[in-house]
Structure formats: C-alpha cells, structure tokens
N, CA, C, O and CB atoms as a CASP TS submission, in Angstrom:
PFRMAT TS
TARGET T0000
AUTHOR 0000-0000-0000
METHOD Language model
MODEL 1
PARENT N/A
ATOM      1  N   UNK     1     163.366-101.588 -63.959  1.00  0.00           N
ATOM      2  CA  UNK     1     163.146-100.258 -64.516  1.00  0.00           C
ATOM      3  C   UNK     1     163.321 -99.201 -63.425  1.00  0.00           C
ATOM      4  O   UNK     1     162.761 -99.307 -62.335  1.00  0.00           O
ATOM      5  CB  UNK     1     161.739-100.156 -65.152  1.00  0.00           C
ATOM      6  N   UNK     2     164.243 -98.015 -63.806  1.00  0.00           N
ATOM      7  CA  UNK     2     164.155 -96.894 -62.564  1.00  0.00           C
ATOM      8  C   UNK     2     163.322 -95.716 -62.703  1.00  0.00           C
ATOM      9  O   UNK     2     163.533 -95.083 -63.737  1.00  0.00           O
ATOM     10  CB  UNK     2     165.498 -96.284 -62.267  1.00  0.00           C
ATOM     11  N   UNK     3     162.640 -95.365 -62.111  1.00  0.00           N
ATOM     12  CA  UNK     3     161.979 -94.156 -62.499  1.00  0.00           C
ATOM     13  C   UNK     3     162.877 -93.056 -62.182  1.00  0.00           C
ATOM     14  O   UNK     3     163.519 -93.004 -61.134  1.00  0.00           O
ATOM     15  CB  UNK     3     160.646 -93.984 -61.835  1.00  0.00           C
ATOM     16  N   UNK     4     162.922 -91.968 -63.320  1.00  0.00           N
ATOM     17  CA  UNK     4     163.478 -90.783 -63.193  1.00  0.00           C
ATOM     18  C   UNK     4     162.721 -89.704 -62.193  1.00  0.00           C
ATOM     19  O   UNK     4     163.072 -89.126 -61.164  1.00  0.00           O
ATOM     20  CB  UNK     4     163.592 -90.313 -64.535  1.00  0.00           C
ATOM     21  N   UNK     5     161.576 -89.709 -62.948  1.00  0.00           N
ATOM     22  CA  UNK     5     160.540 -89.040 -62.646  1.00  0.00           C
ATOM     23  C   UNK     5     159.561 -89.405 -61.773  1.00  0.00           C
ATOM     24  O   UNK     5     158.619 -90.082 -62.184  1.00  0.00           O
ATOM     25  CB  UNK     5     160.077 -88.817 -63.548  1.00  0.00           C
ATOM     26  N   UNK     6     159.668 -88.901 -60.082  1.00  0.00           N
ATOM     27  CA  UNK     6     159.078 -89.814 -59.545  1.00  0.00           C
ATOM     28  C   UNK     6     157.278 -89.532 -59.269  1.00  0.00           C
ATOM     29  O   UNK     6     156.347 -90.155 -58.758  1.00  0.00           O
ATOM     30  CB  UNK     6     159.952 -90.018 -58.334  1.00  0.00           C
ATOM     31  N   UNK     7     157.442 -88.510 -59.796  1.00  0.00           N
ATOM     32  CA  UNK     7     155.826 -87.653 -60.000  1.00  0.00           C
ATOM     33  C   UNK     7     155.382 -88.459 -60.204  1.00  0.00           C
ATOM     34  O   UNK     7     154.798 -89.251 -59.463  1.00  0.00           O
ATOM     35  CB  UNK     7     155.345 -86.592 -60.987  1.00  0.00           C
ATOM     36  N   UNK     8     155.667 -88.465 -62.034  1.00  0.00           N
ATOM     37  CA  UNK     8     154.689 -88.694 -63.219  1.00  0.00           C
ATOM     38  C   UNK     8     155.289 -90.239 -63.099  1.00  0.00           C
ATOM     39  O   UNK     8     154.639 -90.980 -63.836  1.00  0.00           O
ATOM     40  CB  UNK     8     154.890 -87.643 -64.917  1.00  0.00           C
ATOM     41  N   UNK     9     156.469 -91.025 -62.298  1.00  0.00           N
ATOM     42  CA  UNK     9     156.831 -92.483 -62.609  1.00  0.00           C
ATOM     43  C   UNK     9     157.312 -92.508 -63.968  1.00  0.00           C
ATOM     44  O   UNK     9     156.947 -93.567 -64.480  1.00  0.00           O
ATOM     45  CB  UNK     9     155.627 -93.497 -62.454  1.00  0.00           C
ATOM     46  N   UNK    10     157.997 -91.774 -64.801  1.00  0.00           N
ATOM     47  CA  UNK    10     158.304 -92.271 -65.910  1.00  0.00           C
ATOM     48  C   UNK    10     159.847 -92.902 -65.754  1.00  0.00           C
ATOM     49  O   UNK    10     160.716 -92.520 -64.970  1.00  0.00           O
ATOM     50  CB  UNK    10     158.099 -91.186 -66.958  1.00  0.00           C
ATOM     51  N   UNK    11     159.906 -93.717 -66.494  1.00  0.00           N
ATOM     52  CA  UNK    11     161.149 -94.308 -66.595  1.00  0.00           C
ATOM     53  C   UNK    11     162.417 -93.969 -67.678  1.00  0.00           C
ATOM     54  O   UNK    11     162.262 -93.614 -68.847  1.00  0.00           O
ATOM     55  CB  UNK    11     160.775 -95.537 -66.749  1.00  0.00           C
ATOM     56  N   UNK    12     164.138 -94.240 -66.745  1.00  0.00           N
ATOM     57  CA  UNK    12     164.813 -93.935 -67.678  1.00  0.00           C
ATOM     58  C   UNK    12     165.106 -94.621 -69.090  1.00  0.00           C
ATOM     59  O   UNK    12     165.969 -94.307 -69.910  1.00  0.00           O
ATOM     60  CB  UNK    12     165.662 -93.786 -67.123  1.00  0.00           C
ATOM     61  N   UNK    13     163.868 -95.953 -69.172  1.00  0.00           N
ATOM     62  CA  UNK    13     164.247 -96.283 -70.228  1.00  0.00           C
ATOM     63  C   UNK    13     163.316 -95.144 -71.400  1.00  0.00           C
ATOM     64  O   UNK    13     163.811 -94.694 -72.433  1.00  0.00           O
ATOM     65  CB  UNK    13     164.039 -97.918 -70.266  1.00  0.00           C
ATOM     66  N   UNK    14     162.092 -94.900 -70.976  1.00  0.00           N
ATOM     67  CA  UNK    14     161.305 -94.014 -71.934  1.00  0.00           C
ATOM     68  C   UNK    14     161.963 -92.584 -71.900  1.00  0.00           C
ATOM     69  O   UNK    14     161.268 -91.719 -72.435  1.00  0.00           O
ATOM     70  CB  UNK    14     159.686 -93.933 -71.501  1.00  0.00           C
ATOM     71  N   UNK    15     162.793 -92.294 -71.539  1.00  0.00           N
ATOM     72  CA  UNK    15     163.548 -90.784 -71.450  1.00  0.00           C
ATOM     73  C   UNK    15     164.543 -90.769 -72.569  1.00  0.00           C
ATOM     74  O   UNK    15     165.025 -89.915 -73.314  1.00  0.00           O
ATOM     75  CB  UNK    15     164.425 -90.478 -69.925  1.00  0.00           C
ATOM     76  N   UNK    16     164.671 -92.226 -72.363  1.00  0.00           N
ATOM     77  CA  UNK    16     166.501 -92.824 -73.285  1.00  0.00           C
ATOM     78  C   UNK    16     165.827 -92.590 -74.852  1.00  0.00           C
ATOM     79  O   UNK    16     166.497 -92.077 -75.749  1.00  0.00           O
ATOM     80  CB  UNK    16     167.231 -95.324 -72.977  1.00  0.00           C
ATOM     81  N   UNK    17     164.083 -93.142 -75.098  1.00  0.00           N
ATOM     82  CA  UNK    17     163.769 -93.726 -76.128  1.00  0.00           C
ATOM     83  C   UNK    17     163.334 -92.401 -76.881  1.00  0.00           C
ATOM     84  O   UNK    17     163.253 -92.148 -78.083  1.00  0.00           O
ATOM     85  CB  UNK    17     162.774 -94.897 -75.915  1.00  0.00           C
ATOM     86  N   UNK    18     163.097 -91.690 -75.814  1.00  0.00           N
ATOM     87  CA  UNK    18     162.236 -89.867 -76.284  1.00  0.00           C
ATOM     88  C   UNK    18     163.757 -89.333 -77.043  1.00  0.00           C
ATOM     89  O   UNK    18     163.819 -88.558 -77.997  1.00  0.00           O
ATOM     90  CB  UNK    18     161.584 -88.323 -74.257  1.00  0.00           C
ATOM     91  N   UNK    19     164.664 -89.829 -76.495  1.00  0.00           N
ATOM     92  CA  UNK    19     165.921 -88.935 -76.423  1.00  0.00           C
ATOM     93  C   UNK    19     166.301 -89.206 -78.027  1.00  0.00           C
ATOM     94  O   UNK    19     166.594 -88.327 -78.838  1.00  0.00           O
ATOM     95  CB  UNK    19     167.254 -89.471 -75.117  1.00  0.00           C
ATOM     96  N   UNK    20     166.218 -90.757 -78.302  1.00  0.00           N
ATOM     97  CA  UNK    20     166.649 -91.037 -79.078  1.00  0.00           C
ATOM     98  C   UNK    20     165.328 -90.503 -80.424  1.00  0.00           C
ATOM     99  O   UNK    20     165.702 -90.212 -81.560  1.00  0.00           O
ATOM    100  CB  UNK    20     167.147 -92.421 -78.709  1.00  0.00           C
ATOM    101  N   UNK    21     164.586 -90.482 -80.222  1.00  0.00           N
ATOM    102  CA  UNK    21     163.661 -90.190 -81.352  1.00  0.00           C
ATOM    103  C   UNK    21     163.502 -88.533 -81.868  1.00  0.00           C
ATOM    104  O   UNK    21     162.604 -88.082 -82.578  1.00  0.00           O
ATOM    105  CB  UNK    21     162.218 -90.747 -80.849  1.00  0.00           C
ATOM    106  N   UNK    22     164.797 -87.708 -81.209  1.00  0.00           N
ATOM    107  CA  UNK    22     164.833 -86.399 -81.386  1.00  0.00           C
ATOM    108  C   UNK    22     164.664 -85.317 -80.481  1.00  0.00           C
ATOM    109  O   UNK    22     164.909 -84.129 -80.694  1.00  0.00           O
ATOM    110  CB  UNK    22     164.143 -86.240 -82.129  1.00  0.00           C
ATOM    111  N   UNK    23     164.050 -86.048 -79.055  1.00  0.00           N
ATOM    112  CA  UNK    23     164.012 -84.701 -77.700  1.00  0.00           C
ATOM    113  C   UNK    23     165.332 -84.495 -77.053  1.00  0.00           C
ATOM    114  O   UNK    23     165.955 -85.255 -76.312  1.00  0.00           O
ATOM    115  CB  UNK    23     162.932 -85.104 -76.240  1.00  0.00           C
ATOM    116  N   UNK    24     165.689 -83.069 -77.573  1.00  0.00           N
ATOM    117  CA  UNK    24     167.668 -83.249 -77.274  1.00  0.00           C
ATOM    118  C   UNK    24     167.159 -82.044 -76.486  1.00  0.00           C
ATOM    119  O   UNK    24     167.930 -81.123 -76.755  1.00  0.00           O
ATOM    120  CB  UNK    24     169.360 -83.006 -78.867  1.00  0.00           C
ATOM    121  N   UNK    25     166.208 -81.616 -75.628  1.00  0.00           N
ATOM    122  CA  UNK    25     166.482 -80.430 -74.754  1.00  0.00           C
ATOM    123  C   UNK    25     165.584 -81.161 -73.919  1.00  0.00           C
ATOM    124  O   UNK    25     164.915 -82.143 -74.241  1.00  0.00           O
ATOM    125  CB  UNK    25     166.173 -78.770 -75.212  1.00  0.00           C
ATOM    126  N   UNK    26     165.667 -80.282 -72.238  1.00  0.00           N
ATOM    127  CA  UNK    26     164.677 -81.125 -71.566  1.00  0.00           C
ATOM    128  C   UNK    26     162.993 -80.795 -71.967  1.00  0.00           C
ATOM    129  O   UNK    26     162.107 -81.649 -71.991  1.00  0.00           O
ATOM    130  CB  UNK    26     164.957 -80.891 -69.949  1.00  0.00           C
ATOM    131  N   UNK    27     162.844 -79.470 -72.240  1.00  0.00           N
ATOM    132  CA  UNK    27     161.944 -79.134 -72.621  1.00  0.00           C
ATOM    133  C   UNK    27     161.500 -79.681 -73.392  1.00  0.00           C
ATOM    134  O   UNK    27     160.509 -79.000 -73.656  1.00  0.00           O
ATOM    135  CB  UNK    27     161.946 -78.342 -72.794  1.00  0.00           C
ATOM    136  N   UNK    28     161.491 -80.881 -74.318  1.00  0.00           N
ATOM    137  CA  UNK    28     161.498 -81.357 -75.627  1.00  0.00           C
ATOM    138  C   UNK    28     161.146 -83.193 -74.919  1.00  0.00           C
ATOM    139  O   UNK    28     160.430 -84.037 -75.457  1.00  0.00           O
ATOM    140  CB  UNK    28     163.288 -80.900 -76.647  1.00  0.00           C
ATOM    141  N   UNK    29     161.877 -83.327 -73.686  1.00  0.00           N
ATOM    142  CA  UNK    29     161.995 -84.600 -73.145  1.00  0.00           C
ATOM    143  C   UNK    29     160.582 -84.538 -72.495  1.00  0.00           C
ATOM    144  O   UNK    29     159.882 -85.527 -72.710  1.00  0.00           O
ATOM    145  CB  UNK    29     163.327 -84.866 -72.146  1.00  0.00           C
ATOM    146  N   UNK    30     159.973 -83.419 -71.642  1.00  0.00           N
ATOM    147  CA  UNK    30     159.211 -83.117 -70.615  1.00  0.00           C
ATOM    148  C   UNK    30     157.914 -82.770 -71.952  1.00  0.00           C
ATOM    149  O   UNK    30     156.863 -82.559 -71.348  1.00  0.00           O
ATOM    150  CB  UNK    30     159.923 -81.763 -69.383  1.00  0.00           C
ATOM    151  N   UNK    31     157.735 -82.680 -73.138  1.00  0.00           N
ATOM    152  CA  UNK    31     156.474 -82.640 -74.222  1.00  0.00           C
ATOM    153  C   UNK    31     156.261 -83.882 -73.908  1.00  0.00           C
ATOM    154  O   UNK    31     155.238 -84.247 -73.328  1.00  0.00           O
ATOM    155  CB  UNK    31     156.651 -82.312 -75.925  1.00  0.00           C
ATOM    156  N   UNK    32     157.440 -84.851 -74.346  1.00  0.00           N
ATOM    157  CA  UNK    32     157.271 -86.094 -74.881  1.00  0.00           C
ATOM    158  C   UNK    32     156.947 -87.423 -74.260  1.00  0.00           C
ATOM    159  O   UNK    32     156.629 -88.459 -74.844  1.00  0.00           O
ATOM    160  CB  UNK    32     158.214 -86.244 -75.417  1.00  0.00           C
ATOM    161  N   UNK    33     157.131 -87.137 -72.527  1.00  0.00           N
ATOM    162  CA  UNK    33     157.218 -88.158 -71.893  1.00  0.00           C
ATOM    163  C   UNK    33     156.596 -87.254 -70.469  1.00  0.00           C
ATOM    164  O   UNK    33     156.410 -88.026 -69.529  1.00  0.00           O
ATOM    165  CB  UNK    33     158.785 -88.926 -71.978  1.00  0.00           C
ATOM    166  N   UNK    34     156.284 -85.940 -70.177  1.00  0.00           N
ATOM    167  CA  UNK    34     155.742 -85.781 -69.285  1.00  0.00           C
ATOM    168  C   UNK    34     156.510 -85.929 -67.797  1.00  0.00           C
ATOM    169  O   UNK    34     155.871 -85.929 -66.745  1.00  0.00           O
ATOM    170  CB  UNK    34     154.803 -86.480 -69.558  1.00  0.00           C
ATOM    171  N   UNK    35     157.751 -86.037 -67.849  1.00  0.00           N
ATOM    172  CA  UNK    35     158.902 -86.391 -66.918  1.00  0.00           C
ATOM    173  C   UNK    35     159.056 -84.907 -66.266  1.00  0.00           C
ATOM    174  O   UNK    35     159.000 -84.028 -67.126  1.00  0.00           O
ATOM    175  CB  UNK    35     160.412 -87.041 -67.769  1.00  0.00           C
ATOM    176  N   UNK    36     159.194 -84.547 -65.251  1.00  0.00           N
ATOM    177  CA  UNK    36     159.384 -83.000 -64.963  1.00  0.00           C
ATOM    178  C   UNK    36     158.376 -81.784 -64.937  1.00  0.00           C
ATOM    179  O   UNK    36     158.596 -80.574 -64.893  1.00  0.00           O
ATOM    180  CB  UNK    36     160.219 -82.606 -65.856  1.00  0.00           C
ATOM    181  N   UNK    37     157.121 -82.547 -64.982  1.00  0.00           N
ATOM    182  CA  UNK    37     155.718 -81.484 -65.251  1.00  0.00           C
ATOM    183  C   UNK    37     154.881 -82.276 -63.919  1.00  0.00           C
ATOM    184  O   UNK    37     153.689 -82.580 -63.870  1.00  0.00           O
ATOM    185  CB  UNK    37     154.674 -81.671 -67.289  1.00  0.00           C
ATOM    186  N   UNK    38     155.781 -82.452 -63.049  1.00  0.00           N
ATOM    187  CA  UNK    38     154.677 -83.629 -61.793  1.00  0.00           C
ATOM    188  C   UNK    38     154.749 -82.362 -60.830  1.00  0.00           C
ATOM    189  O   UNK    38     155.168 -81.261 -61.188  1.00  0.00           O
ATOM    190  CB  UNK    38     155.598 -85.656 -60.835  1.00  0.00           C
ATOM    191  N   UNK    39     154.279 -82.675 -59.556  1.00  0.00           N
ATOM    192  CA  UNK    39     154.204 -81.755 -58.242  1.00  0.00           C
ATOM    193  C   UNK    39     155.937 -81.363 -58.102  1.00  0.00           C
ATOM    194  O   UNK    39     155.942 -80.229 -57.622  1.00  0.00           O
ATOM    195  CB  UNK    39     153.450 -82.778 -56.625  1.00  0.00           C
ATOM    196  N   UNK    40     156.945 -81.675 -58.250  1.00  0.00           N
ATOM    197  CA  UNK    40     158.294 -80.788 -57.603  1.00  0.00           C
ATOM    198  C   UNK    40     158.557 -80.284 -59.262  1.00  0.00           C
ATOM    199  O   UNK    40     159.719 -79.982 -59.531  1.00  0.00           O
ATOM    200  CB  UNK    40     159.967 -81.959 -56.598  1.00  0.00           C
ATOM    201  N   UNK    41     157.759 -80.207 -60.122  1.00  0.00           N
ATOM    202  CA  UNK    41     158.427 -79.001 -61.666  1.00  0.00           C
ATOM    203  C   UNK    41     159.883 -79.767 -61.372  1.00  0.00           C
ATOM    204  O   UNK    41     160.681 -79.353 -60.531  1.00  0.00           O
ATOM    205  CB  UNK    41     158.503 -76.477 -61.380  1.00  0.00           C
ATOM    206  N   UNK    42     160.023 -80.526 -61.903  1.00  0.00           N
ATOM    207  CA  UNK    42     161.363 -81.197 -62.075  1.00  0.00           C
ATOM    208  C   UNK    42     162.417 -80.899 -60.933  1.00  0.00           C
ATOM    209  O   UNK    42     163.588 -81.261 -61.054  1.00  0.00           O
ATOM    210  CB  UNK    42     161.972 -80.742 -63.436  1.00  0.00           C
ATOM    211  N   UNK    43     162.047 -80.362 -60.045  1.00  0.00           N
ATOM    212  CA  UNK    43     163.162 -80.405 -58.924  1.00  0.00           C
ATOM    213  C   UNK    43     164.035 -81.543 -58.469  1.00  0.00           C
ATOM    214  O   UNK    43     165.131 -81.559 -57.910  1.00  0.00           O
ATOM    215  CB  UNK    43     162.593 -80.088 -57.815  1.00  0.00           C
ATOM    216  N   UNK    44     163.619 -82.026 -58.676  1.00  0.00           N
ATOM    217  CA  UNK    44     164.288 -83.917 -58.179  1.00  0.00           C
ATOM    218  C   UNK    44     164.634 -84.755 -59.506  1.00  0.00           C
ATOM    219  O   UNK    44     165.305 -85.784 -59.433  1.00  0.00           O
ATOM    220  CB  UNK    44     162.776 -85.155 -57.233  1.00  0.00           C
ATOM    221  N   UNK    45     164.179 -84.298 -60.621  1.00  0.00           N
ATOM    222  CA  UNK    45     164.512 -85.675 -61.817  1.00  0.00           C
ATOM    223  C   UNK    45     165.504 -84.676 -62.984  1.00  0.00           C
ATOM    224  O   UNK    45     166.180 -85.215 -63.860  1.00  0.00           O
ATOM    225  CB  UNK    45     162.532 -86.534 -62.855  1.00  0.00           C
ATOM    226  N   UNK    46     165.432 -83.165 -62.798  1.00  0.00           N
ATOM    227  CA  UNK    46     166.180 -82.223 -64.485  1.00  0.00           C
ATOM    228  C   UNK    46     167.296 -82.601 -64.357  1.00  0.00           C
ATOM    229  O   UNK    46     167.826 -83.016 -65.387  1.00  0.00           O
ATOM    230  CB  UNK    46     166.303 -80.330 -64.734  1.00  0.00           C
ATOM    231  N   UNK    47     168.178 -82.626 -62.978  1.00  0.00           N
ATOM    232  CA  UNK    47     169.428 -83.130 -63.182  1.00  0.00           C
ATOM    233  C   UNK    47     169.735 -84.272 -64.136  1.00  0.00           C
ATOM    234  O   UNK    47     170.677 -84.312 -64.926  1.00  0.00           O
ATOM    235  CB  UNK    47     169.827 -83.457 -62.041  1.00  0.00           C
ATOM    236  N   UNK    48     168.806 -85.187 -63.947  1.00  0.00           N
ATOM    237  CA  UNK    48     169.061 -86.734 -64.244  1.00  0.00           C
ATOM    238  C   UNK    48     168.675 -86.714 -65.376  1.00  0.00           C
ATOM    239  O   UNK    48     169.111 -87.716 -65.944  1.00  0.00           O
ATOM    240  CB  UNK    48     168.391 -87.858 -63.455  1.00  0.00           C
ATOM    241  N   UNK    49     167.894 -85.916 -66.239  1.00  0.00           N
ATOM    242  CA  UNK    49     167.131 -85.819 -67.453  1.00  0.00           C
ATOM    243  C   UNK    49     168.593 -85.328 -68.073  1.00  0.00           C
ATOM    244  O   UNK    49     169.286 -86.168 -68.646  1.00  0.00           O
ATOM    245  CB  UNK    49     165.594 -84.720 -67.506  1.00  0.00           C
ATOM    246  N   UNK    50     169.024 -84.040 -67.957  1.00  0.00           N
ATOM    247  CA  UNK    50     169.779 -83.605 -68.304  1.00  0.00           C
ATOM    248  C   UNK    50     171.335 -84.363 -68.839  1.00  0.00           C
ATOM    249  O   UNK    50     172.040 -84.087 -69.810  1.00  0.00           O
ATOM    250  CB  UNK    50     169.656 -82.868 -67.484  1.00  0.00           C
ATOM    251  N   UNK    51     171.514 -85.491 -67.676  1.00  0.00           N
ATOM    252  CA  UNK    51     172.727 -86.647 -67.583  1.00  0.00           C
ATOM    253  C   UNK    51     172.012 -87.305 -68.681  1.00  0.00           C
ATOM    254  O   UNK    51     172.582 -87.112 -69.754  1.00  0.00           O
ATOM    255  CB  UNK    51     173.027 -87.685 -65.991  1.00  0.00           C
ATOM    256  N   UNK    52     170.956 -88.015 -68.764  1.00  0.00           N
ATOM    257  CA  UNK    52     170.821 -88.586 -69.832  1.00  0.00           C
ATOM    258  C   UNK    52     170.458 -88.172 -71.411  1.00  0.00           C
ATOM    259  O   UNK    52     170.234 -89.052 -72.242  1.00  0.00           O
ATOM    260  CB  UNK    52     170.157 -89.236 -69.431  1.00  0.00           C
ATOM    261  N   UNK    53     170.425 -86.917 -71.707  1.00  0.00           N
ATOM    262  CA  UNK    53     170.200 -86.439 -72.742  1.00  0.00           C
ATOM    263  C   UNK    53     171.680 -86.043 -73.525  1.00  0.00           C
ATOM    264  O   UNK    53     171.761 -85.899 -74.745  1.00  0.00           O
ATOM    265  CB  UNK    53     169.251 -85.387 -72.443  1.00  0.00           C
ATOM    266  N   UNK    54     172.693 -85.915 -72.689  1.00  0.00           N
ATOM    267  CA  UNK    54     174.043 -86.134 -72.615  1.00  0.00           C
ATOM    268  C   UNK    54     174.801 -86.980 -72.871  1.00  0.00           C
ATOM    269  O   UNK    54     175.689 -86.813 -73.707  1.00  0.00           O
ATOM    270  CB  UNK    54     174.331 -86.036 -71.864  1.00  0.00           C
ATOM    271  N   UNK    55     174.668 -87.840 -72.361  1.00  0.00           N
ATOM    272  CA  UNK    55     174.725 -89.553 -72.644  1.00  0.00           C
ATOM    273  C   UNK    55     174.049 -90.195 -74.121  1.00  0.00           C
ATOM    274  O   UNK    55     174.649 -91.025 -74.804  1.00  0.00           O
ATOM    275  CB  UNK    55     173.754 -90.339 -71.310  1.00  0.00           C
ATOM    276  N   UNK    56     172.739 -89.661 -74.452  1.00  0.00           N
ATOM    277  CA  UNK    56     172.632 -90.249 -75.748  1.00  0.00           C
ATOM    278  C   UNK    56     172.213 -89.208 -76.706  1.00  0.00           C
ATOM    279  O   UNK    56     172.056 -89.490 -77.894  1.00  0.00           O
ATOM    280  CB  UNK    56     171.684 -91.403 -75.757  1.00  0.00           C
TER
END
C-alpha cells in the first residue's frame, strides 16, 4: 500500500475508492478520506490526488 498522504497516512488505494464512490474534486476527496487536511495542507500529496482523480 502507498500512502499519498503522508500526514494523515492515507492510502492511494482509499483515494481510488473515495474517487470511485463520487469525490471527483479534491475538495470532495479531502471530506472523504481526510488526505490533504494534515500539517503541509496538501503541499506534498494535491498533486498526486489530483493524478488520481484523473485517472479514475
């Protein structure tokens, strides 16, 4: 498992699964899974959120 999010540790498989259940913005990814709300405010993981919300 990789973590996206290395704050909060969430993983890209739970980003993939948020993605798929209807969070198509990051804002929507970051309700649902808390990915991007850690100490760097998504500085290090929106890119990667962003690639994968793209992707599925």
């Amino acid at each position: 498992m990789e973590n996206i999010c290395l704050c909060k540790k969430v993983t890209k498989e739970k980003i993939v699964e948020a993605v798929k259940n209807g969070a198509d913005t990051y804002e929507k990814v970051q309700e649902a899974t808390g990915a991007g709300t850690g100490g760097c405010h998504g500085g290090r993981c929106k890119s990667k959120i962003l690639e994968i919300i793209e992707e599925n």
